[in-house]
C-alpha positions in Angstrom: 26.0 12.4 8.0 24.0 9.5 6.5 20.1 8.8 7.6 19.1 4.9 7.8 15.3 3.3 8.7 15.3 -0.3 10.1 12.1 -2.4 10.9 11.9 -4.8 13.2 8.5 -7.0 14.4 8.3 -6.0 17.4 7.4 -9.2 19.0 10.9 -10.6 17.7 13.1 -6.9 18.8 11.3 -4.1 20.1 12.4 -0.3 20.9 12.1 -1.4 24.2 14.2 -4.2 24.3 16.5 -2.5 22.5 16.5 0.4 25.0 17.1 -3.0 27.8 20.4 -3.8 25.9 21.5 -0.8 24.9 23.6 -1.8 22.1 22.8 -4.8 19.6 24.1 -5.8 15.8 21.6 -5.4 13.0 20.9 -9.1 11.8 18.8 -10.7 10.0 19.1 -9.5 6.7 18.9 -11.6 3.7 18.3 -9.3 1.3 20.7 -8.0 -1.1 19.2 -4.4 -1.6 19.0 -4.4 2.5 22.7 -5.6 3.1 23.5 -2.7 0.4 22.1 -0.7 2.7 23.7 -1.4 5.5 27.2 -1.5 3.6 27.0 2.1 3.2 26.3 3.1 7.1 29.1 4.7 8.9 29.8 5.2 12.5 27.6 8.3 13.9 25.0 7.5 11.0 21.4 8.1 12.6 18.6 5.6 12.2 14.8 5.6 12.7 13.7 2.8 14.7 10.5 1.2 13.1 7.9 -1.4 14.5 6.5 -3.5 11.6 3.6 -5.4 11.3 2.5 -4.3 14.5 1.9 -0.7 15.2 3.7 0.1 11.9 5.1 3.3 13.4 8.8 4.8 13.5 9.0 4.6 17.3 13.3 6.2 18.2 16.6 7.3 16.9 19.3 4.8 16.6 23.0 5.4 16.2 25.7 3.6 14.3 28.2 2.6 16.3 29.9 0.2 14.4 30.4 -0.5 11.0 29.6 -3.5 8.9 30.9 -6.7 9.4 30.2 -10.8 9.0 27.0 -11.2 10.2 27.6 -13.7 13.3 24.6 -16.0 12.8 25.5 -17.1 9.8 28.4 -18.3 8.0 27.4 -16.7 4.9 29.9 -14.0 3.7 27.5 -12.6 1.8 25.2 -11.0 5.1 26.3 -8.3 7.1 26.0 -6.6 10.7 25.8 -3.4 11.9 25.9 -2.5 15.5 23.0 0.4 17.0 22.8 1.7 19.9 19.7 3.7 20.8 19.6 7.4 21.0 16.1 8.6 22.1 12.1 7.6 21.7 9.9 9.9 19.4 7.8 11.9 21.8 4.6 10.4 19.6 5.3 7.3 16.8 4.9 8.1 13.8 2.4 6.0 12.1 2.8 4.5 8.5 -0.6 6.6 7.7 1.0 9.6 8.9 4.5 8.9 6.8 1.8 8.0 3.4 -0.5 11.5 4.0 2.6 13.8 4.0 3.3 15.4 0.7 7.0 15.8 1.9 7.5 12.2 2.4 5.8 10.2 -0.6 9.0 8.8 -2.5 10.5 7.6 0.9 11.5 4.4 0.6 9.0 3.3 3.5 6.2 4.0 1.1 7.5 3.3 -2.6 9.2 -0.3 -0.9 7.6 -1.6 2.1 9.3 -4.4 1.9 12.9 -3.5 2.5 14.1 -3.8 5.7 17.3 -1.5 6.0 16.4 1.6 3.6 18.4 4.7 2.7 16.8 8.4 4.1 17.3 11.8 2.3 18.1 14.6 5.0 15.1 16.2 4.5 12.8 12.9 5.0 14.6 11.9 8.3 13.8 15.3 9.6 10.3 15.7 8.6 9.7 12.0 10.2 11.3 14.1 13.4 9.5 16.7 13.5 5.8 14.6 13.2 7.0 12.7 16.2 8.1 15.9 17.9 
């Protein structure tokens, strides 16, 4: 088992639209460290869902469900897809602040490279993230 972050804006693709569809591909990604990322997610991989920009907060649990593939909105064969489906909501977010205070999590990715969009989790990380949103 693999653990995955994602960020969306969620004025563009919210948790909760994502909870509406109930299954979407990962797009978007034009960034080669980010595609990486996704290149390495298998099916049953689990994913923290977080809002950027807005609310900055890891928000649910994703699931892979489908391994990568050509991105559909572009022709580009360099970009990649993944397809999610939602698992559950944290009980409470868990706020950018929070993630930066926590001595357990200050080399996640999240913190050392708030750019990236599709980020690689250590076991240990995605479960501490859990259990702050518990």
């Amino acid at each position: 088992m693999q653990y995955f972050l994602v960020k969306s804006e969620p004025f563009k693709y919210s948790w909760e639209k994502f909870n509406e569809d109930g299954r979407t591909f990962w797009d978007g990604v034009r960034n080669y460290q980010a595609r990486n990322n996704i290149k390495l997610m298998k099916e049953g991989d689990l994913v923290l869902f977080y809002h950027s920009n807005e609310g900055k907060a890891v928000v649910g649990i994703a699931k892979v469900v489908k391994e990568f593939y050509q991105d559909p909105t572009t022709d580009d064969a360099n970009w990649v897809v993944v397809d999610l489906v939602p698992v559950e909501a944290l009980k409470k977010p868990v706020t950018l602040e929070q993630i930066k205070a926590d001595e357990q999590l200050k080399d996640v990715s999240l913190v050392r490279q708030g750019r990236l969009s599709v980020m690689t989790l250590k076991a240990e990380e995605f479960d501490r993230i859990i259990e702050l949103g518990s």
